[in-house]
Short mmCIF file of the C-alpha atoms (twelve columns), coordinates in Angstrom:
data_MODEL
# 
_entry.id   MODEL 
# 
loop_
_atom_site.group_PDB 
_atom_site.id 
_atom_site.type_symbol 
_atom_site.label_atom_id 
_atom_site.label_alt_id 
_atom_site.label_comp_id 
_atom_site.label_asym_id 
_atom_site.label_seq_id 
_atom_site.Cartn_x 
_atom_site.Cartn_y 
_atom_site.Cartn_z 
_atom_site.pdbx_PDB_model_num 
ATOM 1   C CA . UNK A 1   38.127 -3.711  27.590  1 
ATOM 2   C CA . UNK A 2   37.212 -7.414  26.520  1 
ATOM 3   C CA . UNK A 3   33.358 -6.354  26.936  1 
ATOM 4   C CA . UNK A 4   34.271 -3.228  24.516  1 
ATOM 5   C CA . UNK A 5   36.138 -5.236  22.051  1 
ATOM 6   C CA . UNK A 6   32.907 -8.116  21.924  1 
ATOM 7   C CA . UNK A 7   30.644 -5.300  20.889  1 
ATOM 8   C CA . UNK A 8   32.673 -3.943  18.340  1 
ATOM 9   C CA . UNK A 9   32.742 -7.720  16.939  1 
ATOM 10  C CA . UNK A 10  29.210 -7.727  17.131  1 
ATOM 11  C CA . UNK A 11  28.015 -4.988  15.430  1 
ATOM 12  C CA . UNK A 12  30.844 -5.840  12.928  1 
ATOM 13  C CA . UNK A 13  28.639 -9.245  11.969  1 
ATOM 14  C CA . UNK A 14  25.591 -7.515  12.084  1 
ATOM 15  C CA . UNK A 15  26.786 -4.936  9.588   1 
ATOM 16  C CA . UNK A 16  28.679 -7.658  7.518   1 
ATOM 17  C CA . UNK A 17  25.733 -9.692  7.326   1 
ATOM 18  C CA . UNK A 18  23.312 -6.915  6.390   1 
ATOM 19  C CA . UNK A 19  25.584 -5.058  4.404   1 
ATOM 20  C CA . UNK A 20  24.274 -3.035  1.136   1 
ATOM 21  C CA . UNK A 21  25.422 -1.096  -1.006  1 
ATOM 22  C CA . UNK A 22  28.738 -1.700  -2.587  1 
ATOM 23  C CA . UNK A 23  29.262 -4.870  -1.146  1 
ATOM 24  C CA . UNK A 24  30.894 -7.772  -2.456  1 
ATOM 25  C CA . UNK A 25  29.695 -11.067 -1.340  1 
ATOM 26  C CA . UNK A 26  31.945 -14.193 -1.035  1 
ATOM 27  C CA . UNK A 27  28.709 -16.163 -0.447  1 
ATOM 28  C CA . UNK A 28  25.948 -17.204 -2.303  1 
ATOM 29  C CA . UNK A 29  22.569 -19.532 -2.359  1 
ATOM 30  C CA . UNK A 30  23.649 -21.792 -4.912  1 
ATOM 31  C CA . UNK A 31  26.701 -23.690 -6.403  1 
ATOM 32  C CA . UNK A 32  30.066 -23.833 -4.939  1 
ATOM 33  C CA . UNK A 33  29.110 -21.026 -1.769  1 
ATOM 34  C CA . UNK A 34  25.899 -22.245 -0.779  1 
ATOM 35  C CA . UNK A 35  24.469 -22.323 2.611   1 
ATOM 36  C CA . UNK A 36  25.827 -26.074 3.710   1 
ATOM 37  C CA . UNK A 37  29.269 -24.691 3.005   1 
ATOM 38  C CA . UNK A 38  29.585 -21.495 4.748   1 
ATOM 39  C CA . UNK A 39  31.474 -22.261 7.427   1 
ATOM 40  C CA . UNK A 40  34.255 -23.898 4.942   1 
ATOM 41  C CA . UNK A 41  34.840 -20.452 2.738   1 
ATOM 42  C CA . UNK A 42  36.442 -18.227 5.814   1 
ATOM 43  C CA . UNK A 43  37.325 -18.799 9.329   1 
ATOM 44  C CA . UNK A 44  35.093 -16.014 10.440  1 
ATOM 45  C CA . UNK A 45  32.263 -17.762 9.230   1 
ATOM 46  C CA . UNK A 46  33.070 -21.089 11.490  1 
ATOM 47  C CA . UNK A 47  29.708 -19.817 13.633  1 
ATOM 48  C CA . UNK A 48  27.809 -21.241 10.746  1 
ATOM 49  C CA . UNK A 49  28.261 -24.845 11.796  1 
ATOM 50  C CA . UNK A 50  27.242 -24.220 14.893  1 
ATOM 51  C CA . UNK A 51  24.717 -25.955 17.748  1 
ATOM 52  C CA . UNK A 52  22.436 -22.716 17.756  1 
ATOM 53  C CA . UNK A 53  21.811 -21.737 13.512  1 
ATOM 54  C CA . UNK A 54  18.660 -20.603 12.731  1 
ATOM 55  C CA . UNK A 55  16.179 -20.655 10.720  1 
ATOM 56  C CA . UNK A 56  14.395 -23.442 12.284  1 
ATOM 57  C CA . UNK A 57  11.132 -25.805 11.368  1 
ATOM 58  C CA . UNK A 58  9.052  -24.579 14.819  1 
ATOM 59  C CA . UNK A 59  7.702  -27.613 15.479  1 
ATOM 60  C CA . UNK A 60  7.525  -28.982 18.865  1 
ATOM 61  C CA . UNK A 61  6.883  -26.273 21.524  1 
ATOM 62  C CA . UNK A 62  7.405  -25.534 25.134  1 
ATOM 63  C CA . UNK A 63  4.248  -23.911 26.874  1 
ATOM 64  C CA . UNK A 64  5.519  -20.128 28.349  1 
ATOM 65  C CA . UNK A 65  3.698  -17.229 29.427  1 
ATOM 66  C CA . UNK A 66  5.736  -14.979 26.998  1 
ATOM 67  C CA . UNK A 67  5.574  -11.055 28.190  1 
ATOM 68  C CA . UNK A 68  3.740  -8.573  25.406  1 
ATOM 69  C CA . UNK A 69  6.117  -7.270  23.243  1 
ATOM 70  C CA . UNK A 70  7.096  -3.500  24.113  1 
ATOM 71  C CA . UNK A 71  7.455  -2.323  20.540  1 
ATOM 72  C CA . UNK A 72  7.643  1.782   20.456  1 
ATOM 73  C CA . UNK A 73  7.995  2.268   16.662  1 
ATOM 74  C CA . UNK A 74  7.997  6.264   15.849  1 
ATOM 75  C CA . UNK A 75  10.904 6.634   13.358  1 
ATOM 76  C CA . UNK A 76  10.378 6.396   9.684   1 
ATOM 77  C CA . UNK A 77  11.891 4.513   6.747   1 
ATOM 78  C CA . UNK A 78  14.902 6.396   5.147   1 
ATOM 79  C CA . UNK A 79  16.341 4.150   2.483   1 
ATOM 80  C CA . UNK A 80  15.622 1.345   0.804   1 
ATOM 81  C CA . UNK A 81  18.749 -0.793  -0.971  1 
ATOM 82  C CA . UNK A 82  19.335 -3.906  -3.331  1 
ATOM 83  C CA . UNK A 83  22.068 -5.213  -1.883  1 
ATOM 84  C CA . UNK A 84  22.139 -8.644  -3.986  1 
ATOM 85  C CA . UNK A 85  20.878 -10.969 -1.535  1 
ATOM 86  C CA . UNK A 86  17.891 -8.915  -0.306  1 
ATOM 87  C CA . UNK A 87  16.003 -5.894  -0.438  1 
ATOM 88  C CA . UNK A 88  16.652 -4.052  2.600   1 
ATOM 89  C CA . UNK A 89  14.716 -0.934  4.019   1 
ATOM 90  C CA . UNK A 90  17.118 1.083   7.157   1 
ATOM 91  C CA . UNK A 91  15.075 3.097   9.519   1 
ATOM 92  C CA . UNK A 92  15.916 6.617   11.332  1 
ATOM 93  C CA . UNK A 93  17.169 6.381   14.318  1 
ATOM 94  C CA . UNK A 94  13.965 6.232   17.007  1 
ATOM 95  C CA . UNK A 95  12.467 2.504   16.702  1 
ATOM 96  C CA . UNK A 96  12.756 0.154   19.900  1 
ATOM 97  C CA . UNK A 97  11.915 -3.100  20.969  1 
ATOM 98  C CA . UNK A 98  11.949 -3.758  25.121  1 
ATOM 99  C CA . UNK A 99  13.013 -7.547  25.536  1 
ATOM 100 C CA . UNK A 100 14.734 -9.262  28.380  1 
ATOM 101 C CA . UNK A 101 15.312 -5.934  30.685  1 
ATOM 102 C CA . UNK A 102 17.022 -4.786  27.271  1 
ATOM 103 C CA . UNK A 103 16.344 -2.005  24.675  1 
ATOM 104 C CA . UNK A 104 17.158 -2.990  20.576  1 
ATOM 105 C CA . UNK A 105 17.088 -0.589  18.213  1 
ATOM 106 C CA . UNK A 106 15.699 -1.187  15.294  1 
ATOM 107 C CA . UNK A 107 17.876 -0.893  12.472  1 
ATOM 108 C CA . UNK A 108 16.660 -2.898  9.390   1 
ATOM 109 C CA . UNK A 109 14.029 -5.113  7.611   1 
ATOM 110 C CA . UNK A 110 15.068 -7.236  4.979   1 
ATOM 111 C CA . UNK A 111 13.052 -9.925  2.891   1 
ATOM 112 C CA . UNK A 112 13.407 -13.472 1.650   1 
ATOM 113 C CA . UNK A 113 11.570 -15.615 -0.562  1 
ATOM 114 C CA . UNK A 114 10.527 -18.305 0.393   1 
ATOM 115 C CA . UNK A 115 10.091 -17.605 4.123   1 
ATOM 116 C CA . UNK A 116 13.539 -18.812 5.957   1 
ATOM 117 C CA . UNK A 117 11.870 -20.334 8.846   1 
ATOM 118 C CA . UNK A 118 8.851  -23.012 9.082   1 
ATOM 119 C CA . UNK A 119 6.050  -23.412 11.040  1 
ATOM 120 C CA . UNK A 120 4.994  -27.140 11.854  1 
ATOM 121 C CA . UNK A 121 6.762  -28.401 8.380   1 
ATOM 122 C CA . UNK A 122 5.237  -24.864 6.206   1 
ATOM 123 C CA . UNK A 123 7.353  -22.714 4.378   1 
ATOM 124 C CA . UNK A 124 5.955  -19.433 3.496   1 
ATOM 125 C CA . UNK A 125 6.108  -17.474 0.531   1 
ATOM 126 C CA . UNK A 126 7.507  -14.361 1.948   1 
ATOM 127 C CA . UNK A 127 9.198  -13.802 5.267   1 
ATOM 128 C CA . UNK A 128 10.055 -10.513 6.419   1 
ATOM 129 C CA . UNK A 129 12.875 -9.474  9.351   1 
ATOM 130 C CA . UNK A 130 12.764 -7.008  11.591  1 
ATOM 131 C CA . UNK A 131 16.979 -6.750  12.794  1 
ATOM 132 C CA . UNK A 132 17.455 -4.720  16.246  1 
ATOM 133 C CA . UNK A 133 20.404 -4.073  18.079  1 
ATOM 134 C CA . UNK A 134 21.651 -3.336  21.594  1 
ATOM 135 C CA . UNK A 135 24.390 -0.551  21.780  1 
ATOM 136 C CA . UNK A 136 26.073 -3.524  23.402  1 
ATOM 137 C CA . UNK A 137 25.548 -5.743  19.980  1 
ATOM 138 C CA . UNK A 138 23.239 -7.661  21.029  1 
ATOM 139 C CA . UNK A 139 20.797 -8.677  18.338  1 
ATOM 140 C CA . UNK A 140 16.981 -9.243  17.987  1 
ATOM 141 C CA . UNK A 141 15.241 -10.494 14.883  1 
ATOM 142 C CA . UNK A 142 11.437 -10.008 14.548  1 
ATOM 143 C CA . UNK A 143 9.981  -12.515 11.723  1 
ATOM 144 C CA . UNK A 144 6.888  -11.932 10.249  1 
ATOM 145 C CA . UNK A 145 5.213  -14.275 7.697   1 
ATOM 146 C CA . UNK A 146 3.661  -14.056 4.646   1 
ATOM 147 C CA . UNK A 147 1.630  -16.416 2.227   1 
ATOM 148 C CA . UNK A 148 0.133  -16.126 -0.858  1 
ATOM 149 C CA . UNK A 149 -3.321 -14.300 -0.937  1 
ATOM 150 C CA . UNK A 150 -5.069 -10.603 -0.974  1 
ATOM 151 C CA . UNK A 151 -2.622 -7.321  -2.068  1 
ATOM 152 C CA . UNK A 152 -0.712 -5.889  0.809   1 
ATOM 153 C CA . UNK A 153 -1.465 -2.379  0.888   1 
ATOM 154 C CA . UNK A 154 1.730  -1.682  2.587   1 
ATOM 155 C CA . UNK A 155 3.940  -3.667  0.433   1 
ATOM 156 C CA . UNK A 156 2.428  -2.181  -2.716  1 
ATOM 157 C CA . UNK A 157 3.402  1.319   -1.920  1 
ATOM 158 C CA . UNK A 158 7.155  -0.020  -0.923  1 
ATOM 159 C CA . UNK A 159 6.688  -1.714  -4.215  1 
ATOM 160 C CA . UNK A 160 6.148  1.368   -6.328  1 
ATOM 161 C CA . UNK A 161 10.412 2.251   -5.394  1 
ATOM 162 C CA . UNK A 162 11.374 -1.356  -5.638  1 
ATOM 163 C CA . UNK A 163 15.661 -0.467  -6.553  1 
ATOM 164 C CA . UNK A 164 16.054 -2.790  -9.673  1 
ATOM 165 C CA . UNK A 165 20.101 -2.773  -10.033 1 
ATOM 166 C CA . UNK A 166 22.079 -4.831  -7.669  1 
ATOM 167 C CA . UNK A 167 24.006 -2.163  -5.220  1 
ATOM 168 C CA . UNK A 168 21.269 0.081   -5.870  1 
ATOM 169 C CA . UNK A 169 19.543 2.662   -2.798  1 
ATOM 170 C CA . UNK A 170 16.755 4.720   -3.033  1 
ATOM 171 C CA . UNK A 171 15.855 7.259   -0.821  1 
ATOM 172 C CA . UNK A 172 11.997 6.860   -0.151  1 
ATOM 173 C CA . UNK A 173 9.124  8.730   -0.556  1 
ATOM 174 C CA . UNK A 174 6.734  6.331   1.077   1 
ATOM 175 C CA . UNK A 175 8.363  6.880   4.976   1 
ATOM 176 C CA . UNK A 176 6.278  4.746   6.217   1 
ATOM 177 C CA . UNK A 177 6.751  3.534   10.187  1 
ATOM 178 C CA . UNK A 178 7.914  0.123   10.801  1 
ATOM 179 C CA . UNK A 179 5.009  -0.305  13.031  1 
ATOM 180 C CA . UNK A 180 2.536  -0.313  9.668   1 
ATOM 181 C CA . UNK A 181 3.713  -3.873  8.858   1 
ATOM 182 C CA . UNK A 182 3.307  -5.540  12.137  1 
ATOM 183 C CA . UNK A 183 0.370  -8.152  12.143  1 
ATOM 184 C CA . UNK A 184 -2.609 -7.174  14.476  1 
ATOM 185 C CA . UNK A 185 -2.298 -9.828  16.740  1 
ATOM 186 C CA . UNK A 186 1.114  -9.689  18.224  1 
ATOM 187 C CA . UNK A 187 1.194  -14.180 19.396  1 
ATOM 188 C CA . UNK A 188 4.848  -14.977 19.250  1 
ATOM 189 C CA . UNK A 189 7.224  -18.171 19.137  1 
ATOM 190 C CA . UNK A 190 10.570 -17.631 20.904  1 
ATOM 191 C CA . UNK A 191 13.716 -19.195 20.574  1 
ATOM 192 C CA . UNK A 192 17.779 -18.489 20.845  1 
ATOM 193 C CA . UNK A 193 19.292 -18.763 17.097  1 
ATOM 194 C CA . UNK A 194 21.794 -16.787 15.270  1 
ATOM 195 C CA . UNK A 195 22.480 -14.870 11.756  1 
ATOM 196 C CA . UNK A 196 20.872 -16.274 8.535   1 
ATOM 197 C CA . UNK A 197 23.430 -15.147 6.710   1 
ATOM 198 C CA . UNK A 198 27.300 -15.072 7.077   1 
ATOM 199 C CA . UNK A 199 29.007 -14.788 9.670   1 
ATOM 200 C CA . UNK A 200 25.559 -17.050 11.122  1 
ATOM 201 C CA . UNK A 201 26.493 -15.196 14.384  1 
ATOM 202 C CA . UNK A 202 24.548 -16.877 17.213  1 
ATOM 203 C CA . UNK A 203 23.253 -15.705 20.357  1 
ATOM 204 C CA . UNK A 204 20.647 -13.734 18.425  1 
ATOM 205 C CA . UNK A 205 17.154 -13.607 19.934  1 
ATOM 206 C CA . UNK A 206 14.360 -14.658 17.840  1 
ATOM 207 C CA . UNK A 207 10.413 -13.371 17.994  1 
ATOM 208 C CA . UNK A 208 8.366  -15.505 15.057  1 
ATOM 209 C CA . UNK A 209 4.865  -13.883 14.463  1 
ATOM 210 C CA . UNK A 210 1.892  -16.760 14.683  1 
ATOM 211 C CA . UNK A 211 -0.026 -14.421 12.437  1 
ATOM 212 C CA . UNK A 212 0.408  -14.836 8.680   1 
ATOM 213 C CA . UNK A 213 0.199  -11.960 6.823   1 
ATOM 214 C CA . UNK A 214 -0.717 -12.067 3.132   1 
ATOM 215 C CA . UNK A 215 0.519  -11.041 -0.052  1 
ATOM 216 C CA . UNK A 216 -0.662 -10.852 -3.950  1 
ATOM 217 C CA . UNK A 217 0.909  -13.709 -5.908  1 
ATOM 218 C CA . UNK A 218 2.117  -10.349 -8.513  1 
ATOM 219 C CA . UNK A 219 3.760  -8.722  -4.816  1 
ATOM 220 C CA . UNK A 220 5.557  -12.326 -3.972  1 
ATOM 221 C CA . UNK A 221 6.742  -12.843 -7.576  1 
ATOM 222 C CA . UNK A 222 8.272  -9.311  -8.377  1 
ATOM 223 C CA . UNK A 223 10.257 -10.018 -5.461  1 
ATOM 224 C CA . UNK A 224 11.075 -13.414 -6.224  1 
ATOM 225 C CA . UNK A 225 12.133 -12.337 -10.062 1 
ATOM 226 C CA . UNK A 226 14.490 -9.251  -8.645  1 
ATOM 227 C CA . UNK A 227 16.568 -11.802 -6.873  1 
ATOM 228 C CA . UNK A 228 16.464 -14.229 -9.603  1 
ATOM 229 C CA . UNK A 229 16.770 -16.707 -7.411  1 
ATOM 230 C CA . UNK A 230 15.523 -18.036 -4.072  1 
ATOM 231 C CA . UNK A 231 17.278 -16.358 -1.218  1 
ATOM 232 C CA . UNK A 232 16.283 -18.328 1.712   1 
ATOM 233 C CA . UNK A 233 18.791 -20.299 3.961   1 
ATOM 234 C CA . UNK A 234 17.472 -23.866 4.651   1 
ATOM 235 C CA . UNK A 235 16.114 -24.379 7.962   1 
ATOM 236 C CA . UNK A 236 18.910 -26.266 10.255  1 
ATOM 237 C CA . UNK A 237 18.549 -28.583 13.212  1 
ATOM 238 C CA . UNK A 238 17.025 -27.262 16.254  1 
ATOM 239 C CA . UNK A 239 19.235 -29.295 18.923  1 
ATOM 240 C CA . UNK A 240 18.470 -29.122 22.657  1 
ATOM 241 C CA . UNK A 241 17.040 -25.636 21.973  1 
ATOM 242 C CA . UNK A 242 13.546 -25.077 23.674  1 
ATOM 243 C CA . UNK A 243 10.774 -22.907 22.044  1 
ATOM 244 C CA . UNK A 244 9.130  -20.910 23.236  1 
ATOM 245 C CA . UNK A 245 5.100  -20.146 22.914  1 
# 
């Protein structure tokens, strides 16, 4: 019963912190809800003063031999959503990710701008997340990096149905598998961290791409000028936490 009631919690967070259309948002990036005071606007939000927030600045790294990641990514895009915070594209059911004797769905990528996490001190223009699930509620995050360079042929046709009103879905025409935005080379940081948004759940595994993908300074900005406004949670302290490489 107790383990029944933790994963209806937990995919209660997930779907409060990825929420889309219709939502209303007692959080923000800026002024009197930004990210340092989180954890003071609700009691369910307590998690994000916790030991175990991410992003992080992945900076000093423990030596691992990390498995290949067991990505089987056949299920298409179905929607794509302006949900205020992000633009978020939700997959068909049929995308998994093998990690840690577990299978995660995947459910969702979402954007931010700049990237969330840093790599040795670097923020990125662009960083792109990959949310899974377990039917359990256990969560996986797949980060993928982006900085400033050639036109991403991928992002240009998600582009082209780019939803321009907050609360906003489309239903697209450009299905394309998740698997089309994965880098080539498939190198990978791993570390233990949580939500980047409220409720900042933790326990949330984390996969960081070494690979940095690029994108046209016109892709980056017409992302950057939807939002109106950076969306990116600064990176918080990494603690005892190893990672992983």
């Amino acid at each position: 019963m107790k383990r029944s009631i933790f994963a209806a919690t937990a995919l209660l967070s997930m779907n409060m912190a990825f929420a889309a259309e219709g939502s209303h948002f007692d959080w923000s990036y800026a002024a009197q809800t930004a990210p340092d005071k989180w954890s003071q606007l609700k009691p369910e939000y307590q998690a994000c003063a916790g030991m175990n927030q991410a992003p992080i600045n992945i900076a000093q790294t423990t030596p691992a031999q990390l498995p290949p990641l067991k990505l089987n990514y056949a299920a298409k895009a179905k929607t794509i959503v302006n949900n205020q915070r992000t633009v978020q594209v939700n997959f068909e059911q049929g995308n998994y990710l093998e990690l840690d004797q577990k299978v995660f769905e995947l459910k969702q990528f979402h954007l931010h701008s700049p990237s969330e996490n840093t790599i040795q001190g670097q923020s990125f223009a662009m960083e792109m997340h990959l949310v899974h699930a377990t039917p359990a509620g256990e969560l996986a995050v797949l980060a993928i990096m982006f900085q400033e360079g050639q036109e991403n042929p991928k992002l240009k046709q998600l582009w082209q149905e780019l939803p321009q009103q907050p609360g906003e879905a489309i239903i697209l025409n450009h299905q394309d598998v998740a698997a089309a935005f994965l880098p080539e080379q498939r190198d990978y940081y791993h570390f233990n961290g949580s939500l980047t948004t409220p409720p900042c759940t933790e326990g949330v595994r984390w996969i960081v791409f070494k690979q940095i993908q690029q994108a046209s300074r016109q892709q980056i900005q017409a992302f950057s000028q939807l939002m109106e406004h950076p969306n990116n949670r600064p990176v918080q302290p990494t603690n005892a936490r190893l990672v992983l490489e």
